[in-house]
NULO-391277 format. One record per residue (C-alpha): chain; residue in one letter; x, y, z negated. Coordinates in Angstrom, 1 decimal, decimal comma, padded with zeros to 4 digits, always signed. Last residue first. Layout:
REM NULO-391277
 cadena residuo      X      Y      Z
      A       a      X      Y      Z
...
This chain:
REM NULO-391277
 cadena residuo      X      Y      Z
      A       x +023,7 +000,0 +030,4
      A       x +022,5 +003,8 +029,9
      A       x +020,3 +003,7 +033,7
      A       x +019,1 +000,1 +031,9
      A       x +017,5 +002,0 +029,4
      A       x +016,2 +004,9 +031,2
      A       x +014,1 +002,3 +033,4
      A       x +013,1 +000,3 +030,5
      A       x +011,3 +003,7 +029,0
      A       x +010,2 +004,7 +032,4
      A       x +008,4 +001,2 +032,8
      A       x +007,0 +001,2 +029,2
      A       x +004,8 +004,9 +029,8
      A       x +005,4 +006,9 +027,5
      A       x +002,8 +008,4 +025,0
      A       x +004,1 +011,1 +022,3
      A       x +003,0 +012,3 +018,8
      A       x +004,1 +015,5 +016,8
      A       x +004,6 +015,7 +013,3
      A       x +004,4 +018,9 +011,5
      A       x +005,7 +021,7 +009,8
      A       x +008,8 +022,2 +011,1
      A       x +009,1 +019,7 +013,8
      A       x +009,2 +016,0 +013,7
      A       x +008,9 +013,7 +017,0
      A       x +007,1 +010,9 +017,3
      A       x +007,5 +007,9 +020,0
      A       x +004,8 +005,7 +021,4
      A       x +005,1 +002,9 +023,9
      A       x +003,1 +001,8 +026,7
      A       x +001,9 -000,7 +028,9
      A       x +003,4 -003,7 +026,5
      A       x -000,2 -005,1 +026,3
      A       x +000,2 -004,3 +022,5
      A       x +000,2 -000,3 +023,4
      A       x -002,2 -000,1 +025,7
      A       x -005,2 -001,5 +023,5
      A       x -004,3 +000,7 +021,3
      A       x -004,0 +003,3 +023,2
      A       x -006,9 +002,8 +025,0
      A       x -008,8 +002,2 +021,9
      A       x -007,4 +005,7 +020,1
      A       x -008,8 +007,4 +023,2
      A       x -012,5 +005,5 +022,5
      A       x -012,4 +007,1 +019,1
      A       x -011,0 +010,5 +020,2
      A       x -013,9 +011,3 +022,6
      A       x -013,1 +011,2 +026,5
      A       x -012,0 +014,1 +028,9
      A       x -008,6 +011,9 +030,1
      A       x -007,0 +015,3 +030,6
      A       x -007,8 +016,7 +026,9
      A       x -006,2 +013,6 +025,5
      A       x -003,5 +013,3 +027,4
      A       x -002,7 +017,0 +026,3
      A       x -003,2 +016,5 +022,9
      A       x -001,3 +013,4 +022,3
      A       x +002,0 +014,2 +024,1
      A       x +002,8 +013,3 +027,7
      A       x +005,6 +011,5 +029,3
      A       x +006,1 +009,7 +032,5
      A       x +009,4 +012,1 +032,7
      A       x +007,2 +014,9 +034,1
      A       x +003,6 +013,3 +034,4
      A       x +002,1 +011,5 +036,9
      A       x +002,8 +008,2 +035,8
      A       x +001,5 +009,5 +032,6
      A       x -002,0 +010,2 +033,9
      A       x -002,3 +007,1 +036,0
      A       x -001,8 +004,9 +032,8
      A       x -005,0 +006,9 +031,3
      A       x -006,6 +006,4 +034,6
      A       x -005,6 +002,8 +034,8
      A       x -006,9 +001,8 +031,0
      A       x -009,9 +003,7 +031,8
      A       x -010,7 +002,1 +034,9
      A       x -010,4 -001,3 +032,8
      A       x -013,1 -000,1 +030,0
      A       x -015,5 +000,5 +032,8
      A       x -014,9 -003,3 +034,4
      A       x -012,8 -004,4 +036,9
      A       x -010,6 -001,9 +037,9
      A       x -009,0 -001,3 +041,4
      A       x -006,7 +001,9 +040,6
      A       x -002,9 +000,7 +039,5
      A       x -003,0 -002,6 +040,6
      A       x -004,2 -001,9 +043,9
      A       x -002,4 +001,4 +044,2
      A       x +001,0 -001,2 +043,6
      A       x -000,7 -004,0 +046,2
      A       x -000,9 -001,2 +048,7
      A       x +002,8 -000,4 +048,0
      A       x +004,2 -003,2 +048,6
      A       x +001,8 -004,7 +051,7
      A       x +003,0 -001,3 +053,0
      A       x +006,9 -001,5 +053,0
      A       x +006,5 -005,1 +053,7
      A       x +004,7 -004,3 +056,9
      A       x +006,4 -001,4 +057,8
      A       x +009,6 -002,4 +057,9
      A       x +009,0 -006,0 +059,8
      A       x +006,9 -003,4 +062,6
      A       x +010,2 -001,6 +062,8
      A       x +012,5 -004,6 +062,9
      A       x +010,0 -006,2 +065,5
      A       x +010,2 -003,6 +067,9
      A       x +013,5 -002,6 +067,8
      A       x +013,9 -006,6 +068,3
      A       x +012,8 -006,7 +071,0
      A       x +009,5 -007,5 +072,4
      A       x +009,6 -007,0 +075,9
      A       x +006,7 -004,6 +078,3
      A       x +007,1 -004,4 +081,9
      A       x +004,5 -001,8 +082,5
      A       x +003,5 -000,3 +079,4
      A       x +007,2 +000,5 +078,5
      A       x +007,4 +001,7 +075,4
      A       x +003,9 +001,6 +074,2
      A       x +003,3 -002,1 +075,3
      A       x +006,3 -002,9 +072,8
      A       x +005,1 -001,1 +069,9
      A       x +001,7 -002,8 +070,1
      A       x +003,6 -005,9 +070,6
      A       x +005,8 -005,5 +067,3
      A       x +002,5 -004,2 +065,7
      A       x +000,5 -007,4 +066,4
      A       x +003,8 -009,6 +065,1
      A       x +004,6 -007,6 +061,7
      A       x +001,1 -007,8 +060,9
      A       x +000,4 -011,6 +061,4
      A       x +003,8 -012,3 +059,1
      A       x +002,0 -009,9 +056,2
      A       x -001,1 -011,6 +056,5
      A       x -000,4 -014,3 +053,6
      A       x +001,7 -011,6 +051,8
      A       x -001,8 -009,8 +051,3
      A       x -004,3 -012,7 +050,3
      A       x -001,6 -013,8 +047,9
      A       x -000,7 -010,8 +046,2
      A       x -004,4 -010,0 +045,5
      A       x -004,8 -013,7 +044,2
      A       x -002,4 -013,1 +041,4
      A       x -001,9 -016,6 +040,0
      A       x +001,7 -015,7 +039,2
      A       x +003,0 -019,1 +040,5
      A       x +000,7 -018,0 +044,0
      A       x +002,0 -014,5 +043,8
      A       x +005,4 -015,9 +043,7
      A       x +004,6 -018,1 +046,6
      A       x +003,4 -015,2 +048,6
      A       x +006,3 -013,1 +047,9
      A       x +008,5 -016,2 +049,5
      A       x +006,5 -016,4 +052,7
      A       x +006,3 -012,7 +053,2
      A       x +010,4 -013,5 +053,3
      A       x +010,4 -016,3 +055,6
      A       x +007,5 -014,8 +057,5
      A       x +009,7 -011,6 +058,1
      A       x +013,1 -013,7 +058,7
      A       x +011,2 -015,6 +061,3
      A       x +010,0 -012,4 +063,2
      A       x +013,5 -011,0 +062,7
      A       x +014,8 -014,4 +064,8
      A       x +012,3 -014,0 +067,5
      A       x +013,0 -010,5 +067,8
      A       x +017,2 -011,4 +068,3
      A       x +015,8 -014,0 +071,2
      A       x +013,9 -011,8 +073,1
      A       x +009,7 -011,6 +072,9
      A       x +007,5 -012,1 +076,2
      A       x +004,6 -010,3 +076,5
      A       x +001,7 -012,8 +077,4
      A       x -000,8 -011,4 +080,0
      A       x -004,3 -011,6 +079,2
      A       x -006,4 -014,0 +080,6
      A       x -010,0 -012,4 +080,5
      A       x -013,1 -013,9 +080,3
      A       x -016,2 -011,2 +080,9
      A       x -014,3 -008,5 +082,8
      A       x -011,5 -010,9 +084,3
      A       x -014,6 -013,0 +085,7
      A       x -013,7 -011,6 +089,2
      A       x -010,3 -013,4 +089,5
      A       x -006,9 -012,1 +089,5
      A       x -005,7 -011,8 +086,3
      A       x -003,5 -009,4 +084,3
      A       x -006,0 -006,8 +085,1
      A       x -004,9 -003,1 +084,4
      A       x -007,3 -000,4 +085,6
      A       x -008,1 +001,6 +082,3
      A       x -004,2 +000,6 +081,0
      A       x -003,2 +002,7 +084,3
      A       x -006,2 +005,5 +083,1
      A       x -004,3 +005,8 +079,7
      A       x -001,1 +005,9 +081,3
      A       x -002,3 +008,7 +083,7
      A       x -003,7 +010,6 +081,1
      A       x -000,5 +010,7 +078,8
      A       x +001,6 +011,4 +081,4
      A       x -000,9 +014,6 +082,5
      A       x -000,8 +016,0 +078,7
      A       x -004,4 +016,7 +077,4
      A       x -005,1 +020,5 +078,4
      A       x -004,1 +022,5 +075,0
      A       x -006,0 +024,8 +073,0
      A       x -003,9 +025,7 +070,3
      A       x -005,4 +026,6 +066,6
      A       x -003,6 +028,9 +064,5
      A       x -001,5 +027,9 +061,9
      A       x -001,9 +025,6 +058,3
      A       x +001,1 +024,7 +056,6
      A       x +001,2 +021,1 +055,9
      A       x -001,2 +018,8 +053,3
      A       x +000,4 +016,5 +051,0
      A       x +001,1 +013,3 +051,6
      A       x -001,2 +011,0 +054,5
      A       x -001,3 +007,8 +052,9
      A       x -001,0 +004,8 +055,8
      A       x -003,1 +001,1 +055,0
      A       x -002,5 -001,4 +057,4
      A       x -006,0 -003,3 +056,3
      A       x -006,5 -007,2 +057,2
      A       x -005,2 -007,7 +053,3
      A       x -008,1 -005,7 +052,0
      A       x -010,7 -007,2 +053,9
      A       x -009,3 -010,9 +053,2
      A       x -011,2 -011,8 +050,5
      A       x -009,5 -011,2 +047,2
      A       x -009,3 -007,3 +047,2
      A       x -013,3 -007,1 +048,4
      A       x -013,8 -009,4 +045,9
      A       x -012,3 -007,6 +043,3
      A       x -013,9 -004,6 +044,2
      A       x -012,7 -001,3 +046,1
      A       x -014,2 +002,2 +045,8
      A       x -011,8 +003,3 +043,3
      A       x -009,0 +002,7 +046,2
      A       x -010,9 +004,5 +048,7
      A       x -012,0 +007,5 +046,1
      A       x -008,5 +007,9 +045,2
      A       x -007,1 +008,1 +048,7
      A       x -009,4 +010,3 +050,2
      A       x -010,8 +008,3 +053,6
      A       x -010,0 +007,7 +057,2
      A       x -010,8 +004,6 +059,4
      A       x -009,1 +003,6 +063,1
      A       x -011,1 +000,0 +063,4
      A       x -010,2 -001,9 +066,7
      A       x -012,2 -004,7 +067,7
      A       x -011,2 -006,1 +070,3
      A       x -013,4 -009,4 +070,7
      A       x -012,3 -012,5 +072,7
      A       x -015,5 -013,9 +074,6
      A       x -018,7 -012,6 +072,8
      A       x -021,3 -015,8 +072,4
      A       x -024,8 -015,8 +074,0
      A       x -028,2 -016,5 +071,7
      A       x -029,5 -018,9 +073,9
      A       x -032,9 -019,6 +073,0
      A       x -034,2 -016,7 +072,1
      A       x -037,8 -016,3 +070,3
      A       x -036,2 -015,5 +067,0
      A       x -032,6 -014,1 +067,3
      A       x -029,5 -016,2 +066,6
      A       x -027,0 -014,8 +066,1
      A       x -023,6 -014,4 +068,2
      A       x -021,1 -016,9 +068,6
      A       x -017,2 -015,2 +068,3
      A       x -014,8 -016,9 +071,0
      A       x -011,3 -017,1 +070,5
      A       x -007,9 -014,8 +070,6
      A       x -009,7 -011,4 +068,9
      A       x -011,6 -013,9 +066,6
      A       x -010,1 -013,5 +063,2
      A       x -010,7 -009,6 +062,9
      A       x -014,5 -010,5 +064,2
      A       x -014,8 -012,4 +061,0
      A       x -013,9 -010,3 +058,6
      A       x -015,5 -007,4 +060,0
      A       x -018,7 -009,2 +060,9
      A       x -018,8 -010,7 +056,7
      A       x -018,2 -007,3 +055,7
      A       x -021,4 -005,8 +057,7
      A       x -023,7 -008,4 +056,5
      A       x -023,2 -007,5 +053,5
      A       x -024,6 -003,9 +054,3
      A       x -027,3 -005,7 +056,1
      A       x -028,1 -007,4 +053,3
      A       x -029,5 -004,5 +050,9
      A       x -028,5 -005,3 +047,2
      A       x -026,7 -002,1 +047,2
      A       x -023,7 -001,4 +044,9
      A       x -021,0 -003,0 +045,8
      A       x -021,7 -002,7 +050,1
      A       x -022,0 +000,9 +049,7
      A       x -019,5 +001,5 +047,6
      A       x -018,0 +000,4 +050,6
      A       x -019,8 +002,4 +052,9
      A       x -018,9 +005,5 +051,0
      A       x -014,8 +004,7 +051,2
      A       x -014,9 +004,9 +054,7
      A       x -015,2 +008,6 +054,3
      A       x -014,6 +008,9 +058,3
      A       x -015,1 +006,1 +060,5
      A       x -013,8 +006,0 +064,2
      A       x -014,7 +002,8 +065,9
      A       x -012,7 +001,5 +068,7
      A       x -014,3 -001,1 +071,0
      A       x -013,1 -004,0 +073,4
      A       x -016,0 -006,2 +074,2
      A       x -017,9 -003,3 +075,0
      A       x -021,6 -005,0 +075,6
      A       x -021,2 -007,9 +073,6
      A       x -019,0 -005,7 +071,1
      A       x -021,9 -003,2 +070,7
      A       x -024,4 -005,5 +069,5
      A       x -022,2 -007,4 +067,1
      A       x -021,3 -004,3 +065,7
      A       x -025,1 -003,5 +065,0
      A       x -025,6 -006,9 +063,4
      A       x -022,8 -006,4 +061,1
      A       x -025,4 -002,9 +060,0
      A       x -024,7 +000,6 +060,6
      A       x -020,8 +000,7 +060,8
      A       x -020,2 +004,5 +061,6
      A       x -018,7 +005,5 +065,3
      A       x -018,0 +003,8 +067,7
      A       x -015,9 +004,8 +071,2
      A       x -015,9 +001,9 +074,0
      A       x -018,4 +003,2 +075,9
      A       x -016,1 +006,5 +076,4
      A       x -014,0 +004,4 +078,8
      A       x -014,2 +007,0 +081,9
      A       x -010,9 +008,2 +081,7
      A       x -011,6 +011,4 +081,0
      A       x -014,0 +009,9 +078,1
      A       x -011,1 +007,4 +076,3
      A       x -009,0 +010,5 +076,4
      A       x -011,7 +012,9 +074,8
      A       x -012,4 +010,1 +072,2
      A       x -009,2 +009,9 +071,2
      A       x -008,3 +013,2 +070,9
      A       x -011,2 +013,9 +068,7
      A       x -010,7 +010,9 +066,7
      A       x -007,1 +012,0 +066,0
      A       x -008,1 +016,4 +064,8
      A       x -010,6 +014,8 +062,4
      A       x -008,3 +013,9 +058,9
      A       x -005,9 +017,3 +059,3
      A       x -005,7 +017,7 +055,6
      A       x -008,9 +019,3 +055,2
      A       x -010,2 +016,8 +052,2
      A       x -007,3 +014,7 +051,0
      A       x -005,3 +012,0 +052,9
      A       x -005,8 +008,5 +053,5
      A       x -005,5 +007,0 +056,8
      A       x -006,8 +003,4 +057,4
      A       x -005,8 +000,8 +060,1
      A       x -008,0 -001,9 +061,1
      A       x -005,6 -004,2 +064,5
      A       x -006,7 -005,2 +067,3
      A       x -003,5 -005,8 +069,6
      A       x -003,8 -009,8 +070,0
      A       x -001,6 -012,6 +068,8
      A       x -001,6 -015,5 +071,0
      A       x +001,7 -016,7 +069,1
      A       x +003,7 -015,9 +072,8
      A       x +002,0 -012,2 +072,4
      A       x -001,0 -011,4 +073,5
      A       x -002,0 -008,1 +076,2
      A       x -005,2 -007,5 +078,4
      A       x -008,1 -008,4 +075,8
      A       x -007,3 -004,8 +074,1
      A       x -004,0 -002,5 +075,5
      A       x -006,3 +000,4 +075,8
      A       x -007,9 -000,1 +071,9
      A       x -004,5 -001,0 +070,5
      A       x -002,6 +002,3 +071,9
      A       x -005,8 +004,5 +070,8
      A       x -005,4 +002,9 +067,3
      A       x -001,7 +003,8 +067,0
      A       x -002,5 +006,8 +068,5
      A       x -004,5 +008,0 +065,5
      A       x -002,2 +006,1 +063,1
      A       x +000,4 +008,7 +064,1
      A       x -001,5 +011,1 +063,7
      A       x -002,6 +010,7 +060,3
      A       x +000,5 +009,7 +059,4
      A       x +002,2 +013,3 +061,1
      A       x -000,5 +015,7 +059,7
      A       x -000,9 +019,2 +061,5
      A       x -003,4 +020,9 +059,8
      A       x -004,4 +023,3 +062,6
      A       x -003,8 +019,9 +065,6
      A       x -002,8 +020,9 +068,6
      A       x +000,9 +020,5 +068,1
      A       x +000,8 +017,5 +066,4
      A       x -001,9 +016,1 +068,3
      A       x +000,2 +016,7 +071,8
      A       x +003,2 +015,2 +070,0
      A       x +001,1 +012,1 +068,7
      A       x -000,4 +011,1 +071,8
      A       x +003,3 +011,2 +072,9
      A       x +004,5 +009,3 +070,4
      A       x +002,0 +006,6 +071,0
      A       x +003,1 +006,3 +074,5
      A       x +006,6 +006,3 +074,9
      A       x +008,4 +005,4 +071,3
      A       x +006,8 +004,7 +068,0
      A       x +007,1 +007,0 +065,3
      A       x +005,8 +006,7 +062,0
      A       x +008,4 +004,3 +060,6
      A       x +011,3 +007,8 +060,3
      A       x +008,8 +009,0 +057,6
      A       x +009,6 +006,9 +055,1
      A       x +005,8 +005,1 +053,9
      A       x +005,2 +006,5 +050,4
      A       x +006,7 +005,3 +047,4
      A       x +008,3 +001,6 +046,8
      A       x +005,9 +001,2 +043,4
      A       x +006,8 -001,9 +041,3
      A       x +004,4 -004,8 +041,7
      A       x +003,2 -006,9 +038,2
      A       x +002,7 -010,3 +039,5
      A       x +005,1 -011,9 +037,1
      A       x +003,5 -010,0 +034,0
      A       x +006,4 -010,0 +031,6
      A       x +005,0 -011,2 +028,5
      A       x +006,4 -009,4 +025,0
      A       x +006,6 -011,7 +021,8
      A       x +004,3 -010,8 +019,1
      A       x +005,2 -011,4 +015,8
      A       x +005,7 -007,8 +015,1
      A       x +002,4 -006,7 +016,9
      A       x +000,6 -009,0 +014,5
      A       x +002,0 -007,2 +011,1
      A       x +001,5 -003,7 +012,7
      A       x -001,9 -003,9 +013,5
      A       x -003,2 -002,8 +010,5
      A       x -000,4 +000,1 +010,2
      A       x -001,5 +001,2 +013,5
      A       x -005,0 +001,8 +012,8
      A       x -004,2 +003,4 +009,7
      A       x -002,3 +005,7 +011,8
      A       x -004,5 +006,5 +014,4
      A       x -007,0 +007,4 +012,0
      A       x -004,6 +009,8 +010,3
      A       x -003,5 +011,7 +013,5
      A       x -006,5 +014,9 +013,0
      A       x -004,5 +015,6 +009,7
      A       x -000,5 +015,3 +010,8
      A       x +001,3 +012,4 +010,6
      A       x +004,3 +010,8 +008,3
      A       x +001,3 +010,8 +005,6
      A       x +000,4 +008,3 +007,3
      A       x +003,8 +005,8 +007,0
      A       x +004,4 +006,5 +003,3
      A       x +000,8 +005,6 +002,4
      A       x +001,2 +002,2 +004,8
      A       x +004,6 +001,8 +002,5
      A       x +002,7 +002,9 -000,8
      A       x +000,0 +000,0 +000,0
């Protein structure tokens, strides 16, 4: 008793609570022997901005949007033409593996950031040329994609604020918004096969859509995307198809340019318009696209890449971390669309994989399955008291040193002091944080840190 009287009066009035709580914990927490979460994932940053380039024609979609554009965002551009390069090249290109170019890629970046200056360049090239039935825009139902795609079997779809539909899809018990995961998921695996179409009531033969392109060019705010997803949604594939690209901070603003759309860039778009890689006059409806061949130093990064993806997903496997799974086990699948996407925007005509291509799309990939599966872990809760625990985490990631002291967390995480001291609590014995005081003339103060800056510093000392 006068130890644990010793110990709070250590701390100042409004700290007392916390105290006692600590003291009667103290016991357990010093037979407790720290666990190492093996599928904790360490944050590699944002994507380096030399990856967002690729040469010939997605960089120069990109130039003309970056000097268009009044926000002028280099991600968001660059996954702009990234999808406009995918959406051309559609049913027409495969790689030895029979890997296609359709490909969901997501830009997040803050309201005003330059988010709407890609889809309108994409959409006015796809028009000039005359391809503008192959534009989408919101998903409406799966059924309503299906539609589409067995008219346009090649289609891009341009969807702002995708992070509405799927709170969308958590929250309403309407089908049709279920039915629109179960599309996605499914026409993403069918690009090289044959997806059968429903059957409607007084229809015998409901028709099947030979090789589907679907190409989804999405752009959200990065918190509300992340807060948006479920555990399912993490698990079952949808987040692992992703390529997911944060957007940074927004430019300098200047003028707005109007611009005619570059002639090169036209007349490759209107030579991928006409391409056929076959000869007969079913190429429309069952086409044989023409298989880009891959040199012999690709082939051998390709193999390194699944080696390596390979690896991470058997440590995510040990770890039980299905998130980790589902992403390393697409990682390979990745690395190869993007290398031939890269490959058909160097040299559309005679297009090689090499292994520029492939080392790029191999840097990428594991760049991005890193760091999606760090926001992952860091904002996908799953319950209330979990998003709690991650915005109170968030908070000290984002402070100066990782460090803040009692009264200002508590102010920015705008809940009452009881359910505070559970976080911290709770927190503290997971091993998330640690909790320093500091004594001043006249009182005590009390700091949160978070543990991975703390082991950080110490093995900077060793």
């Amino acid at each position: 008793m006068e130890r644990i009287a010793s110990s709070i009066a250590r701390y100042e009035p409004d700290q007392v609570a916390v105290a006692v709580v600590e003291n009667h914990w103290a016991q357990d927490r010093e037979r407790e022997v720290p666990v190492v979460d093996g599928a904790a994932t360490s944050d590699p940053g944002p994507l380096p901005g030399e990856l967002l380039r690729v040469p010939g024609f997605v960089s120069e979609v990109m130039d003309y949007c970056l000097e268009t554009a009044p926000y002028p965002n280099v991600a968001m551009a660059f996954a702009g033409a990234l999808a406009l390069q995918a959406t051309l090249a559609g049913r027409k290109v495969r790689d030895p593996g029979d890997n296609r170019t359709n490909i969901y890629i997501l830009g997040l970046a803050h309201s005003s950031a330059g988010k709407d200056r890609p889809r309108k360049i994409n959409a006015e090239i796809l028009h000039t040329i005359g391809l503008s039935g192959q534009i989408g825009g919101r998903f409406a139902s799966g059924e309503g994609i299906q539609d589409a795609l067995i008219t346009e079997p090649c289609m891009l779809f341009q969807t702002d604020e995708i992070d509405g539909m799927l709170q969308s899809i958590n929250k309403a018990r309407d089908a049709r918004y279920e039915s629109i995961m179960g599309t996605l998921l499914t026409m993403y695996s069918s690009a090289n096969s044959i997806f059968p179409m429903r059957r409607k009531a007084g229809k015998e033969a409901p028709g099947a859509i030979d090789q589907p392109c679907l190409v989804v060019f999405g752009t959200a705010i990065p918190n509300h995307y992340y807060e948006a997803l479920s555990e399912r949604m993490l698990t079952n594939g949808f987040f692992a198809r992703m390529i997911v690209l944060e957007c940074g901070t927004r430019s300098a603003g200047r003028e707005p340019r109007l611009l005619p759309l570059p002639n090169r860039v036209l007349e490759t778009a209107r030579w991928w318009g006409d391409f056929r890689s076959g000869t007969g006059n079913l190429e429309n409806w069952h086409p044989v696209p023409q298989i880009v061949p891959q040199a012999d130093e690709a082939k051998a990064v390709l193999i390194e890449t699944r080696l390596e993806a390979e690896a991470e997903y058997a440590k995510a496997e040990a770890a039980d971390d299905c998130v980790g799974t589902a992403v390393w086990g697409r990682a390979s699948e990745h690395t190869r669309k993007l290398a031939l996407i890269y490959a058909v925007s160097e040299n559309h005509e005679h297009p090689e994989i090499g292994r520029a291509a492939t080392e790029w799309a191999s840097h990428l990939v594991l760049h991005q399955a890193r760091r999606m599966l760090f926001m992952a872990q860091s904002h996908v809760a799953d319950n209330p008291f979990h998003a709690e625990c991650l915005k109170f985490l968030q908070k000290l990631r984002n402070a100066p040193g990782q460090e803040l002291p009692h009264s200002l967390l508590l102010k920015r995480m705008k809940i009452d002091a009881k359910s505070f001291l559970g976080l911290v609590t709770t927190l503290e014995q997971r091993g998330d944080i640690s909790i320093r005081t500091q004594t001043t003339p006249g009182r005590t103060g009390r700091f949160y840190r978070l543990a991975e800056a703390l082991t950080d510093r110490r093995g900077e000392g060793s």
